[in-house]
KEDRENBA-945516 format. One line per field, with one value per residue (C-alpha): residue number from 1; residue in one letter; chain; x, z, y. Coordinates in steps of 0.2 Angstrom, whole numbers, plus 2048, in hexadecimal, padded with zeros to 3 digits. Layout:
% residues N
pos <- (NUM/...)
code <- (a/...)
unit <- (A/...)
c1 <- (X/...)
c3 <- (Z/...)
c2 <- (Y/...)
This chain:
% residues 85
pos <- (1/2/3/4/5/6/7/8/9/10/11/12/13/14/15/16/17/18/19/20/21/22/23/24/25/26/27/28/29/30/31/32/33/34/35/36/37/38/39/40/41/42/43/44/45/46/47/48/49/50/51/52/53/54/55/56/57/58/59/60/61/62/63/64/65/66/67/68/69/70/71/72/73/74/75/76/77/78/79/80/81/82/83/84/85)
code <- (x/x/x/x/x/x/x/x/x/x/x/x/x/x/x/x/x/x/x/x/x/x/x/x/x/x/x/x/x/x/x/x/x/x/x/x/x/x/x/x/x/x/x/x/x/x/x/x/x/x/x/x/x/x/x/x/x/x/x/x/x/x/x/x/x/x/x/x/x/x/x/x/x/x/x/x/x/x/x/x/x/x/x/x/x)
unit <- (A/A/A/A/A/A/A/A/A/A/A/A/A/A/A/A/A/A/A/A/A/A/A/A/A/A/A/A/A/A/A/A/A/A/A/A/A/A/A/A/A/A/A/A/A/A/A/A/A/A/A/A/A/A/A/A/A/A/A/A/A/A/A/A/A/A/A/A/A/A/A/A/A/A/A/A/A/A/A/A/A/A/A/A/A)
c1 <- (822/80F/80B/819/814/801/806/7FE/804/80B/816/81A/815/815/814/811/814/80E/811/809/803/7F2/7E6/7DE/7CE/7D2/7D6/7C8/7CD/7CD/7BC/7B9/7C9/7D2/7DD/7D4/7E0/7F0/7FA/7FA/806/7FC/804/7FC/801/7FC/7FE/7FC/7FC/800/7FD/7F4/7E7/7D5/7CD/7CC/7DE/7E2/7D8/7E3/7F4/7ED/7E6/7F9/801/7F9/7FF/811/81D/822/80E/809/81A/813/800/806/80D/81F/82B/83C/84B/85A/869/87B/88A)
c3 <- (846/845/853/85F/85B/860/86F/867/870/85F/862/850/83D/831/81F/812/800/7F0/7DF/7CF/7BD/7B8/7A9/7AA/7AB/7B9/7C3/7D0/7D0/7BD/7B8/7B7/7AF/7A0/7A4/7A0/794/795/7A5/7B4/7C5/7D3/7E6/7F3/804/816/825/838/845/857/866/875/869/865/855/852/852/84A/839/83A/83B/82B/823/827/820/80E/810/814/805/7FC/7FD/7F2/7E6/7E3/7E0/7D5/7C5/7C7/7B8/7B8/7AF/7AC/7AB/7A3/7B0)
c2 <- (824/829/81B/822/834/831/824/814/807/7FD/7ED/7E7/7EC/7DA/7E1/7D3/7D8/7CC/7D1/7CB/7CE/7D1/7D5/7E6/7DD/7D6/7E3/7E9/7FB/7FE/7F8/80B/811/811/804/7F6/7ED/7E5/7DE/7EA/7E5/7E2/7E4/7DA/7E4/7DA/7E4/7DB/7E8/7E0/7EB/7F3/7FF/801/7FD/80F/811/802/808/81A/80F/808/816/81F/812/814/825/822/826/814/810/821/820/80C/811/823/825/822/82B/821/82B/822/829/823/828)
């Protein structure tokens, strides 16, 4: 939507997703925090852009797409309420 808004001449999106289970200590962006112990899920994400754009709008693609709603539900603090029915 963003690319057809601004006129980015985008061909196709390839999104790559891994998943696996890692230690706290492990983890690159919680050597500062609090979550140092136990196992923490990791999501690997890989996103090819192909297309007729400039390096400048090739990094604002990207930087939209960590923006987009399943990217900041997956790296917030996600509440899951069950409910019997």
């Amino acid at each position: 939507m963003y690319a057809e808004r601004k006129n980015i001449a985008l061909e196709s999106i390839q999104v790559e997703l891994s998943h696996q289970r890692i230690t706290g200590e492990n983890c690159a962006d919680c050597q500062e925090c609090e979550r140092q112990t136990g196992m923490l899920d990791e999501i690997g994400c890989k996103i090819h852009l192909t297309g007729d754009f400039d390096e400048a709008q090739h990094d604002r693609l990207l930087e939209i797409a960590r923006h987009c709603p399943v990217h900041r539900t997956l790296t917030g603090s996600v509440n899951i309420r069950t409910f019997e029915v």
